[in-house]
TIPA-452381 format. One line per field, with one value per residue: residue number from 1; x, y, z of N, C-alpha, C, O in turn. Coordinates in nm, 3 decimals. Each point is the difference from the previous one (the first is absolute). Last residue first. Layout:
<fikes>
k <- c(NUM;...);
nc1 <- c(X;...);
nc2 <- c(Y;...);
nc3 <- c(Z;...);
cac1 <- c(X;...);
cac2 <- c(Y;...);
cac3 <- c(Z;...);
cc1 <- c(X;...);
cc2 <- c(Y;...);
cc3 <- c(Z;...);
oc1 <- c(X;...);
oc2 <- c(Y;...);
oc3 <- c(Z;...);
</fikes>
This chain:
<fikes>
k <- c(200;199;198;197;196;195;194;193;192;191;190;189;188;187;186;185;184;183;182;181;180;179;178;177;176;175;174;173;172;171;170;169;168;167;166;165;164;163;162;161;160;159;158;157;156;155;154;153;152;151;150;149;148;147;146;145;144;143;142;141;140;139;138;137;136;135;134;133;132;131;130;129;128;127;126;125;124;123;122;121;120;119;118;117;116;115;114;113;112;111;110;109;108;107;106;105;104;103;102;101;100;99;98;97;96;95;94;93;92;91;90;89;88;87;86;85;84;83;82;81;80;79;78;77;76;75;74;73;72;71;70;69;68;67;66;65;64;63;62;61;60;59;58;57;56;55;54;53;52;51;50;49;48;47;46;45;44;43;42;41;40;39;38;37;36;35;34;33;32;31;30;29;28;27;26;25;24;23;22;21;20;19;18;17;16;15;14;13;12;11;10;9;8;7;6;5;4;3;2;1);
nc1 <- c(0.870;-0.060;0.251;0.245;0.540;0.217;0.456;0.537;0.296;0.465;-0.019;-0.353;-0.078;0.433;-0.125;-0.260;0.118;0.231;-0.353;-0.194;0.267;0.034;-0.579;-0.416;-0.230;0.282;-0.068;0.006;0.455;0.398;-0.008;0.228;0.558;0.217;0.038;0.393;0.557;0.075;0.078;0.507;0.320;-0.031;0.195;0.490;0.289;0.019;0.390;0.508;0.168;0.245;0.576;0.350;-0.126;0.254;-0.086;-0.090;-0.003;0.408;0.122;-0.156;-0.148;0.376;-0.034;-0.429;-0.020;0.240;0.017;-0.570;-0.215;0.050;-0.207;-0.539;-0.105;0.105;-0.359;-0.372;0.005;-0.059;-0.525;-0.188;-0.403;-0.467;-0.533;-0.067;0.161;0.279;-0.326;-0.079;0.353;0.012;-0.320;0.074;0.247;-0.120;-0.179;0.300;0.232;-0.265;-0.068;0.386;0.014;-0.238;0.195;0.411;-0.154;-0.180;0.315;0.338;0.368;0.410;0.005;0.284;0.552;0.275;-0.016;0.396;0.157;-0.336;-0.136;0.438;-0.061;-0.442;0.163;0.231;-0.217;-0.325;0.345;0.010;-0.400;-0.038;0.363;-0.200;-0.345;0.209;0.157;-0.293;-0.071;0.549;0.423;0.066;0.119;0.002;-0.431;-0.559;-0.095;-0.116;-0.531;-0.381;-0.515;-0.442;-0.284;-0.233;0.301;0.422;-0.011;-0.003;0.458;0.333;-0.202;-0.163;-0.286;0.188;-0.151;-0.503;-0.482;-0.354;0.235;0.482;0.157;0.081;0.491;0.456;0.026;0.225;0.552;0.290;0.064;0.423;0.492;0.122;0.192;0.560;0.340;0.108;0.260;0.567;0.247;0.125;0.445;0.554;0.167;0.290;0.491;0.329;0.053;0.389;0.608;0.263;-0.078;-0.228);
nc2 <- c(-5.066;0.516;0.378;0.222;-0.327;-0.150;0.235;-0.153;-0.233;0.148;0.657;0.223;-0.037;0.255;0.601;0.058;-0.025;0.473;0.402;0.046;0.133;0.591;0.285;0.201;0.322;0.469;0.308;0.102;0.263;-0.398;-0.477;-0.034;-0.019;-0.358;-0.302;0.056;-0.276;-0.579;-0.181;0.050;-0.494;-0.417;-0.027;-0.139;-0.563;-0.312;-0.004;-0.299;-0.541;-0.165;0.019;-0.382;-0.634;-0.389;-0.116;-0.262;0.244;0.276;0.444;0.427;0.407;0.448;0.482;0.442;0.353;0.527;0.397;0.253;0.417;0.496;0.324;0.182;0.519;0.520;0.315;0.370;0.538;0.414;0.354;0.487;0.291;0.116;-0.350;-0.406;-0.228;0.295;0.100;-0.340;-0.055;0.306;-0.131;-0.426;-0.250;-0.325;-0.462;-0.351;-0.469;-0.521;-0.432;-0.441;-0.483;-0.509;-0.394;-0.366;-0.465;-0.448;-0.393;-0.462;-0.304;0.389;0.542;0.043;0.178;0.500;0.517;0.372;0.419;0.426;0.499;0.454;0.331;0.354;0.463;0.466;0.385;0.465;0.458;0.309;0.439;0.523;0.474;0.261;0.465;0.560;0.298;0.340;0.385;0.324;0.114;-0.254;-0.052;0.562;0.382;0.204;0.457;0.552;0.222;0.189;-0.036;-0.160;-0.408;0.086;0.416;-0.277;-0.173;0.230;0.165;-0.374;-0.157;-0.316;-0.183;-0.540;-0.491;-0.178;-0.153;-0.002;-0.304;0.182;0.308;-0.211;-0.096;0.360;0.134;-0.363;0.009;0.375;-0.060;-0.301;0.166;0.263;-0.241;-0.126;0.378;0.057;-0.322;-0.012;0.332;-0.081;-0.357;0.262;0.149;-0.312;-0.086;0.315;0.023;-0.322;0.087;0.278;-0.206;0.031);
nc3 <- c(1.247;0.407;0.361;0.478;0.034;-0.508;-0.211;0.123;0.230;0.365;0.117;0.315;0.582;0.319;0.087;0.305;0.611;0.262;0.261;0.488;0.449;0.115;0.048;-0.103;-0.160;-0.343;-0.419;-0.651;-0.313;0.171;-0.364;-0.477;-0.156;-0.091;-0.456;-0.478;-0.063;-0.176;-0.522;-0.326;0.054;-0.386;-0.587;-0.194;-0.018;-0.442;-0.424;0.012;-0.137;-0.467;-0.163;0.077;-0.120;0.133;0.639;0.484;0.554;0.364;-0.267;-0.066;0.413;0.196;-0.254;0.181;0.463;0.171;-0.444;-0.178;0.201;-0.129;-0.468;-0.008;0.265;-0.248;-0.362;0.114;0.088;-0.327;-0.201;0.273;0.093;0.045;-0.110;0.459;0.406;0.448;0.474;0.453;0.426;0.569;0.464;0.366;0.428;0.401;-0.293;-0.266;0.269;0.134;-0.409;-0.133;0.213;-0.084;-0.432;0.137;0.128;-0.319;-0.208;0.094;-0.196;-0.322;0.175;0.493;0.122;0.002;0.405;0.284;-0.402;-0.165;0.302;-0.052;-0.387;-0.020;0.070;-0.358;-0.369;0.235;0.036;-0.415;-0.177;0.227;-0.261;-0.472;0.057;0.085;-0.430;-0.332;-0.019;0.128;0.098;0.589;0.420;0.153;-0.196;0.164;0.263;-0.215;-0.206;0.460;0.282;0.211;-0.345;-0.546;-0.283;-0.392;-0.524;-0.517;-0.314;-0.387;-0.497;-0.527;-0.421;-0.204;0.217;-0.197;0.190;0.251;0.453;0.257;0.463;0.537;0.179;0.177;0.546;0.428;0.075;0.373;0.619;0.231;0.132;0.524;0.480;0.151;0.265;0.491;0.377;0.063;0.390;0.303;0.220;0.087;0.530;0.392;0.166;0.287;0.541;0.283;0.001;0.442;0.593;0.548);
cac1 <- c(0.066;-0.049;-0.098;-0.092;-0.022;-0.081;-0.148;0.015;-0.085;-0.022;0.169;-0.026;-0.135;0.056;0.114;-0.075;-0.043;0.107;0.044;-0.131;-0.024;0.114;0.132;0.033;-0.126;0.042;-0.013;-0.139;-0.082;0.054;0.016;-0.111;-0.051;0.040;-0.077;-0.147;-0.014;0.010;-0.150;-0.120;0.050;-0.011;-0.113;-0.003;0.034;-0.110;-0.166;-0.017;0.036;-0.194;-0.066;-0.017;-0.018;0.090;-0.082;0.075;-0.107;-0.086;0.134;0.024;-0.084;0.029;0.092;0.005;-0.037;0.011;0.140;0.079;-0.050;0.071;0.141;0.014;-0.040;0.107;0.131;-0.069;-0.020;0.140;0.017;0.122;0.117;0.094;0.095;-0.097;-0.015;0.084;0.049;-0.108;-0.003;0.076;-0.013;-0.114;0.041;0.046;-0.108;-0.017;0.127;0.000;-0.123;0.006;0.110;-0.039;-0.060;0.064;0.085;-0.071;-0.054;-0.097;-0.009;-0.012;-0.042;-0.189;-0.048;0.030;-0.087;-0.029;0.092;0.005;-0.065;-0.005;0.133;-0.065;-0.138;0.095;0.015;-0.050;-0.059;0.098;-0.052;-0.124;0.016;0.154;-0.067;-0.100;0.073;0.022;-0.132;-0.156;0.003;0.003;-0.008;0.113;0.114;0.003;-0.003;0.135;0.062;0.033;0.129;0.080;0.073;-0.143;-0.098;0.033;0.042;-0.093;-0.093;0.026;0.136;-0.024;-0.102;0.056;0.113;0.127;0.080;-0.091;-0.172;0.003;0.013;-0.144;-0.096;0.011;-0.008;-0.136;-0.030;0.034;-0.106;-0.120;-0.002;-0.007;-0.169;-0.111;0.037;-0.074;-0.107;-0.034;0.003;-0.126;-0.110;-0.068;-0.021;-0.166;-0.059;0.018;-0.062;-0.159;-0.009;-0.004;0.137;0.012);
cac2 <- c(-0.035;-0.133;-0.033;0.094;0.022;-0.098;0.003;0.092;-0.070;-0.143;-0.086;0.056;-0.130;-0.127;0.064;0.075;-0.072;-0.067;0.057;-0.050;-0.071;-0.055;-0.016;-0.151;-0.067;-0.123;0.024;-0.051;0.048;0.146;-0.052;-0.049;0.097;0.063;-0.129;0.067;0.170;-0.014;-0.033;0.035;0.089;-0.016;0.017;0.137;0.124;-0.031;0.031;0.165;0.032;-0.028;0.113;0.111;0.152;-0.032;0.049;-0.007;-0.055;-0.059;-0.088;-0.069;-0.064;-0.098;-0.063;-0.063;-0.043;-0.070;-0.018;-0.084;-0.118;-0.061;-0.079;-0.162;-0.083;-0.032;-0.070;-0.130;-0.092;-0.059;-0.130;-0.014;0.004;0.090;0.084;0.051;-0.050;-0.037;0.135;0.056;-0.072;0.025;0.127;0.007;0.125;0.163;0.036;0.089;0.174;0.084;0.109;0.086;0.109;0.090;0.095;0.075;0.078;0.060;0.093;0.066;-0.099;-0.139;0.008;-0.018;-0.133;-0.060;-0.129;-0.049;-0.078;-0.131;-0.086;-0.105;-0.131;-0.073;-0.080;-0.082;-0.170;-0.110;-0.077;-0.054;-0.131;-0.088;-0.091;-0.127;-0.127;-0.079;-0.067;-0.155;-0.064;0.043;0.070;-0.080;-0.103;-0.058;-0.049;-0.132;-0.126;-0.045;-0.135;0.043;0.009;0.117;-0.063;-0.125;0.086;0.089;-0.088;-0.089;0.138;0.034;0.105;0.032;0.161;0.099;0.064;-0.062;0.018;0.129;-0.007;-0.140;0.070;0.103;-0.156;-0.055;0.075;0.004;-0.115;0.009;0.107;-0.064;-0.063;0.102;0.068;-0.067;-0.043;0.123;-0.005;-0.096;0.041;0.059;-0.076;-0.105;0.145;0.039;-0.143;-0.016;0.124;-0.094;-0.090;0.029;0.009;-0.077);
cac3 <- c(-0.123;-0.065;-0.070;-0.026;0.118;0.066;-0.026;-0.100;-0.022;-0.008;-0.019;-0.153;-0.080;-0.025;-0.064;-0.075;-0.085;-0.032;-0.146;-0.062;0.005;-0.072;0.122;0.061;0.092;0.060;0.116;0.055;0.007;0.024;0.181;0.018;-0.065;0.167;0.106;-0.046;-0.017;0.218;0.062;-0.028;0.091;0.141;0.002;0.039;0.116;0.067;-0.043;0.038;0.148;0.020;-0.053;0.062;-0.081;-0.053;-0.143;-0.112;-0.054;0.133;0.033;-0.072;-0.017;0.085;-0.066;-0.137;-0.039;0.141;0.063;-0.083;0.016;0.129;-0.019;-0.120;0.095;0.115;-0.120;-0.052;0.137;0.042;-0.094;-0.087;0.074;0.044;-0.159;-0.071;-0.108;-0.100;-0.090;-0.074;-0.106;-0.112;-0.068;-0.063;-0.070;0.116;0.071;-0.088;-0.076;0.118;0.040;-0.119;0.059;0.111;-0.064;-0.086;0.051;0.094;-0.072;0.080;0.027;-0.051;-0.098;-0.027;0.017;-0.122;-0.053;0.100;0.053;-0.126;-0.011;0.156;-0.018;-0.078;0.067;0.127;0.006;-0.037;0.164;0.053;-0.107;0.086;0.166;-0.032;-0.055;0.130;0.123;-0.084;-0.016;-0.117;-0.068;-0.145;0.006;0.060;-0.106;0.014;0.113;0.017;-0.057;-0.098;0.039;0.034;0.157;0.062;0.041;0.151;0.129;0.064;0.080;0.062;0.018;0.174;0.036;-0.098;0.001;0.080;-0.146;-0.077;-0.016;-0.092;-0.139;0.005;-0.025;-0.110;-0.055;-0.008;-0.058;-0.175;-0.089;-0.018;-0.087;-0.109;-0.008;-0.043;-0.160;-0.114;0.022;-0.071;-0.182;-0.032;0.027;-0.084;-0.160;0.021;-0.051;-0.125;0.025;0.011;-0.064;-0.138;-0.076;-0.125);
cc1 <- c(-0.082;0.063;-0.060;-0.126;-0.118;-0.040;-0.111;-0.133;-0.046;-0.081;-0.034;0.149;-0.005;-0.149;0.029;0.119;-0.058;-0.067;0.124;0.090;-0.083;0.007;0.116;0.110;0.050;-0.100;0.054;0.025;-0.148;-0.086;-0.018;-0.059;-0.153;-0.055;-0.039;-0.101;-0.120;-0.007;0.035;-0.089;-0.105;0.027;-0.065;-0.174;-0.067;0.042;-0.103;-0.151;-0.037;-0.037;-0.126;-0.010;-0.053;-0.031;0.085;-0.075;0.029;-0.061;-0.102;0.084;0.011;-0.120;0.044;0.108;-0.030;-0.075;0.020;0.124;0.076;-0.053;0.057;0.124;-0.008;-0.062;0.100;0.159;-0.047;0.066;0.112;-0.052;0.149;0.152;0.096;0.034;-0.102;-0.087;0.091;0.024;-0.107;0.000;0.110;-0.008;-0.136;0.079;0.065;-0.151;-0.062;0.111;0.015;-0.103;-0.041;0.074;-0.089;-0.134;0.039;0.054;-0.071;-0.096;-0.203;-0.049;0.010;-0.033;-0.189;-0.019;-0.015;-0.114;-0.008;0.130;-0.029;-0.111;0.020;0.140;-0.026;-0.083;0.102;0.031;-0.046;0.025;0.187;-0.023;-0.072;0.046;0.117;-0.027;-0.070;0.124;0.015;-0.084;-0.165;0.019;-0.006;-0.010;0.148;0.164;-0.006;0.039;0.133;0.086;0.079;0.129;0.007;0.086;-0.103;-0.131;0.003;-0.003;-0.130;-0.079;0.021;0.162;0.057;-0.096;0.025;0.081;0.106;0.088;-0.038;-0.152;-0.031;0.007;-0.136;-0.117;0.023;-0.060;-0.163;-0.070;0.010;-0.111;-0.118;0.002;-0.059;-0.101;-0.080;0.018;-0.085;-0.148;-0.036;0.000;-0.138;-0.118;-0.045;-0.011;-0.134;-0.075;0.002;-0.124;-0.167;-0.050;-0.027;0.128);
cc2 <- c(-0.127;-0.054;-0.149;0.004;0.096;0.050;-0.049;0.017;0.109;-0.090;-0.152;-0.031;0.067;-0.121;-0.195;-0.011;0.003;-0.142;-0.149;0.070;-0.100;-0.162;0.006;0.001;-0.122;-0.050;-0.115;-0.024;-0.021;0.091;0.168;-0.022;-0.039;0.144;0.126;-0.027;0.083;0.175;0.019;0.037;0.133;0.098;0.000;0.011;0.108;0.084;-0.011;0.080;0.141;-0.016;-0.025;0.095;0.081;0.133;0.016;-0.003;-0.066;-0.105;-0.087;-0.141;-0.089;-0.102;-0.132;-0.132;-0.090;-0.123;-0.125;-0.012;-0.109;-0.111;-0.014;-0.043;-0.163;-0.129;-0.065;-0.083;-0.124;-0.061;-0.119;-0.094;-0.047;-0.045;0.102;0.046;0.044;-0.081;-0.058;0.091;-0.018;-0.084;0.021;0.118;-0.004;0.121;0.074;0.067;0.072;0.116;0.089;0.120;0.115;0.122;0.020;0.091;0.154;0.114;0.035;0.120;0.008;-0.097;-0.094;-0.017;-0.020;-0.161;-0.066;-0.154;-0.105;-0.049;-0.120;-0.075;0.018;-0.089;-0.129;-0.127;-0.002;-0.098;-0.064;-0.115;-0.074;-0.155;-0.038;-0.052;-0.099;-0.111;-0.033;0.011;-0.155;-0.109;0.048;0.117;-0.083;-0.142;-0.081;-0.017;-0.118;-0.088;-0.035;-0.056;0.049;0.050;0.147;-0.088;-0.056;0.069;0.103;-0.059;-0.036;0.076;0.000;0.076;0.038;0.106;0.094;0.128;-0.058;-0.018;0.079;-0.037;-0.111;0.024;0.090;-0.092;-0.028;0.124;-0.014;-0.118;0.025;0.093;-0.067;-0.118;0.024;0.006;-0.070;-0.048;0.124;-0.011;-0.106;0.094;0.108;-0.081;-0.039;0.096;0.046;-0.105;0.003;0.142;-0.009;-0.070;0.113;0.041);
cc3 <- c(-0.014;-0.114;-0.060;-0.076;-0.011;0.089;0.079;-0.019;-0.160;-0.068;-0.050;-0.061;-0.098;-0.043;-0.003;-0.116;-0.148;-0.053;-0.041;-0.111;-0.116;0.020;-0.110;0.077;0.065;0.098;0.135;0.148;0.006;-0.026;0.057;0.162;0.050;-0.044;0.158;0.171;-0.017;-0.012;0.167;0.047;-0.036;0.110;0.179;-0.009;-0.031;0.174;0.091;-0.034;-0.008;0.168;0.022;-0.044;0.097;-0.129;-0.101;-0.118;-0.162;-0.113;0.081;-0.008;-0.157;-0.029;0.053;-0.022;-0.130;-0.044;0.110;0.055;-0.075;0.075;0.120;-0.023;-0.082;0.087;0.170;-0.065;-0.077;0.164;0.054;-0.058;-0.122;0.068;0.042;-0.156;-0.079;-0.098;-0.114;-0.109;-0.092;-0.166;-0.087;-0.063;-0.117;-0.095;0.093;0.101;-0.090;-0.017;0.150;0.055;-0.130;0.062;0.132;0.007;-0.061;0.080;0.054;-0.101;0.106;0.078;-0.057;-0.123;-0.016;0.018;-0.138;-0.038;0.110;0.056;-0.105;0.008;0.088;0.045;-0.029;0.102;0.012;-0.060;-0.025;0.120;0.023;-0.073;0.059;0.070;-0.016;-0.037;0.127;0.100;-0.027;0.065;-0.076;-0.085;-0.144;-0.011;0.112;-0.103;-0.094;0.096;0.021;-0.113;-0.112;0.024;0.059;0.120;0.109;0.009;0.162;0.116;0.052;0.138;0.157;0.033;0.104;0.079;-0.004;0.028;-0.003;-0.134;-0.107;-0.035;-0.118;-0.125;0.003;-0.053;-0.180;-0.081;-0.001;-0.077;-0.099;-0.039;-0.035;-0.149;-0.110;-0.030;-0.017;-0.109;-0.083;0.005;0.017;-0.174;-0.032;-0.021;-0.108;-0.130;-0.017;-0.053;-0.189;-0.070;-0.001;-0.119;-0.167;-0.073);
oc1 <- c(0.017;-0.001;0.059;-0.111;-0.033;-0.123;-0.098;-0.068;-0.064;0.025;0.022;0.025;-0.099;0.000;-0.075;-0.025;-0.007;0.049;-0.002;-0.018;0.025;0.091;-0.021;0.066;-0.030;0.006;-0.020;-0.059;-0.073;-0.039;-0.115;-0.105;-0.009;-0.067;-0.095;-0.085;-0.021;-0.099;-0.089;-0.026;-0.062;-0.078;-0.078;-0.063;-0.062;-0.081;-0.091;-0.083;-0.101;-0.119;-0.066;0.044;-0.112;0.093;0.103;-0.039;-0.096;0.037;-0.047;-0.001;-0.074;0.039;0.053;-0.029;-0.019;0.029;0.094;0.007;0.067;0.054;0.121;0.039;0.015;0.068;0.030;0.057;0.071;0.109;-0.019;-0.061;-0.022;0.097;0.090;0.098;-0.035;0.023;-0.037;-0.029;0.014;-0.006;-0.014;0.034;0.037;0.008;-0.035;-0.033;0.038;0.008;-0.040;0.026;-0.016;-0.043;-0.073;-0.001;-0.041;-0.033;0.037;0.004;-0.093;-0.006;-0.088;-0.080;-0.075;-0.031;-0.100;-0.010;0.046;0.034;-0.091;0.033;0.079;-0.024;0.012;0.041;0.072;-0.073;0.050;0.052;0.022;-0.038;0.038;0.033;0.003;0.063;0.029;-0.047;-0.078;0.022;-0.036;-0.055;0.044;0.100;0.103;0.062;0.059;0.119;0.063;0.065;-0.042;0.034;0.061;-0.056;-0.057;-0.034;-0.073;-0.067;-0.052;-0.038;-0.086;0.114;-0.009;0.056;0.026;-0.017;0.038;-0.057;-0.068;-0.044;-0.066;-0.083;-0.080;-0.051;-0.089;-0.104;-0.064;-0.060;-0.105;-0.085;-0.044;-0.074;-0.096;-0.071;-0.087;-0.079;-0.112;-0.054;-0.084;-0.092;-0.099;-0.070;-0.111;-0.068;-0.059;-0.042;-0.105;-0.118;-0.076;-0.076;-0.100;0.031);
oc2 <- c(-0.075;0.065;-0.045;0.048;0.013;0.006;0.058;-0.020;-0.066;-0.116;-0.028;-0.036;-0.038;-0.123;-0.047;-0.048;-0.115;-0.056;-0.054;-0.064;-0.118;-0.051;0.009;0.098;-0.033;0.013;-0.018;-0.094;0.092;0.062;0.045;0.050;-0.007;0.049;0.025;0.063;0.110;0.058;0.034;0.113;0.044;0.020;0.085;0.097;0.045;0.055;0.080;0.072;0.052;0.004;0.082;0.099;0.011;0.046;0.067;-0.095;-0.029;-0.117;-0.093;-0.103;-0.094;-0.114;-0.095;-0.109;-0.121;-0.076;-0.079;-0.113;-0.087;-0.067;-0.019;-0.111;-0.115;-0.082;-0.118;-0.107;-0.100;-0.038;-0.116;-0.083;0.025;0.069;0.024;-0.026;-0.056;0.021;0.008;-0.021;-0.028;0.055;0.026;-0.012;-0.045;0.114;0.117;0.110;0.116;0.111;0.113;0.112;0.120;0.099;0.092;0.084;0.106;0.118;0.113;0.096;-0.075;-0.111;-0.010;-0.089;-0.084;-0.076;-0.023;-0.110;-0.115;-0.111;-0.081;-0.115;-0.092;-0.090;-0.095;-0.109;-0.084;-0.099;-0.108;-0.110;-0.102;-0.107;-0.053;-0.119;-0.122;-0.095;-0.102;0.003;-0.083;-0.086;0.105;0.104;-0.112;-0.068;-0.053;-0.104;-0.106;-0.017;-0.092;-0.103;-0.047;0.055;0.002;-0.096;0.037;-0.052;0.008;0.015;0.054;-0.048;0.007;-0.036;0.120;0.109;0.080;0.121;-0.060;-0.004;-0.053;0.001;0.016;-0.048;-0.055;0.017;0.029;-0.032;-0.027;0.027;0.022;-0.026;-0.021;0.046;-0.044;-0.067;0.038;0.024;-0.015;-0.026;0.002;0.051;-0.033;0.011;0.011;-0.004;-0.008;0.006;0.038;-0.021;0.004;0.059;-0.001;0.117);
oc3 <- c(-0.096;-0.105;-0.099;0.025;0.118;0.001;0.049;0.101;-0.082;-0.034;-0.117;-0.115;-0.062;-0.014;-0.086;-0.110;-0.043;-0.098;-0.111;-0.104;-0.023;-0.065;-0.121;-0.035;0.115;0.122;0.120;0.053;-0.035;0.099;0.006;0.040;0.123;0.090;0.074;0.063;0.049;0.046;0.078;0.041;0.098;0.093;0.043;0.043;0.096;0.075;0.022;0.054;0.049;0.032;0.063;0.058;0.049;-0.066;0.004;-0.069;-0.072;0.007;-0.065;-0.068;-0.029;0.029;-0.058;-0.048;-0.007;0.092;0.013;0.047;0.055;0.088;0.013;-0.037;0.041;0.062;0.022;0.021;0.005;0.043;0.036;0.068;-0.119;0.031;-0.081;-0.070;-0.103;-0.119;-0.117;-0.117;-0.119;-0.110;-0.119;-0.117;-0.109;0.044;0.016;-0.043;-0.013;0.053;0.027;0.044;0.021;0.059;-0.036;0.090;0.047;-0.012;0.030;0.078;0.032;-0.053;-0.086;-0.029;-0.049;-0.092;-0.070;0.053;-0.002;-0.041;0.017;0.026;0.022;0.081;0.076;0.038;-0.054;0.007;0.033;0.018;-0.064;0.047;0.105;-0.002;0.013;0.044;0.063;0.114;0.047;0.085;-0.052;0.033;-0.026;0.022;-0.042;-0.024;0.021;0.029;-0.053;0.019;-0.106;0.105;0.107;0.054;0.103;0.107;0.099;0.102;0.098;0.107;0.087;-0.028;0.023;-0.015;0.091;0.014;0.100;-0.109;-0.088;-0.115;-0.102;-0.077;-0.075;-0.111;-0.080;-0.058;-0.102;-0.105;-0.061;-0.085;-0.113;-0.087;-0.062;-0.075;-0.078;-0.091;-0.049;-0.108;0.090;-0.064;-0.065;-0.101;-0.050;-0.103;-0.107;-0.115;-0.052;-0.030;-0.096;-0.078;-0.072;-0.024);
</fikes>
């Protein structure tokens, strides 16, 4: 084997510890998250519960909150590849859109459970309304030519809200219904509001 091919593999197998080792930080972190926040969880925690010392994990994150900071990174790096990839669904296809939705939030499930628990960042929620609103709000004004886009908004933030409480709610009752049965559920309370639930 060439020098080169013998360097490539090396690599290849850091990258592969790295990944490891990150993923045990993250699942170790999302455990701590359950019991308390942030502000309690040290360092000396984290590593203890991957075994590994704190000077492995400081190669990877300055603190406790630069980790959370970079996980809640990945994640909407995620979220705007995926509102990207189905920005046609979402107008034209919704069913579609909000099956991809549940099925992301159901394979990352534990973590996001945590961000939107009491323990988890406030400022995931704040991030996630404004990146909903960003990708949304403004284009649906224009699409739909609303002529009080203040009373629009109102009724956006009341909506985006209730989809947050909707998936809050979903997550921790054990996700009984599919992402399937959640996305019908999520575009007949979009569409049909009260009604859809209660006798009128």
């Amino acid at each position: 084997m060439s020098t080169s091919n013998v360097e490539a593999v090396e690599v290849k197998k850091e990258d592969r510890r790295v990944r490891k080792t990150k993923r045990l930080l993250r699942s170790a972190l999302t455990d701590l998250l359950k019991e308390k926040p942030i502000q309690e969880i040290k360092v000396r925690e984290i590593a203890d519960m991957v075994d590994i010392n704190r000077g492995t994990f400081y190669q990877h994150y300055r603190d406790v909150y630069d980790m959370l900071n970079s996980i809640e990174d990945e994640i909407f790096i995620d979220f705007r590849t995926f509102f990207s990839n189905n920005s046609d669904s979402l107008e034209e296809e919704a069913d579609h859109f909000f099956i991809s939705l549940f099925t992301y939030m159901k394979e990352n499930s534990e973590l996001i459970t945590v961000l939107l628990g009491p323990n988890g960042d406030p400022s995931f929620i704040e991030r996630l309304e404004n990146m909903v609103r960003d990708k949304c709000l403004n284009e649906w004004i224009v699409k739909y030519n609303v002529v009080n886009s203040k009373e629009f908004e109102y009724y956006y933030a009341f909506i985006v809200t209730g989809c947050i409480g909707l998936i809050r709610l979903w997550l921790n009752t054990e996700m009984v219904e599919s992402p399937e049965e959640m996305a019908r559920i999520l575009e007949r309370f979009l569409i049909r509001g009260a009604t859809s639930v209660i006798p009128m």
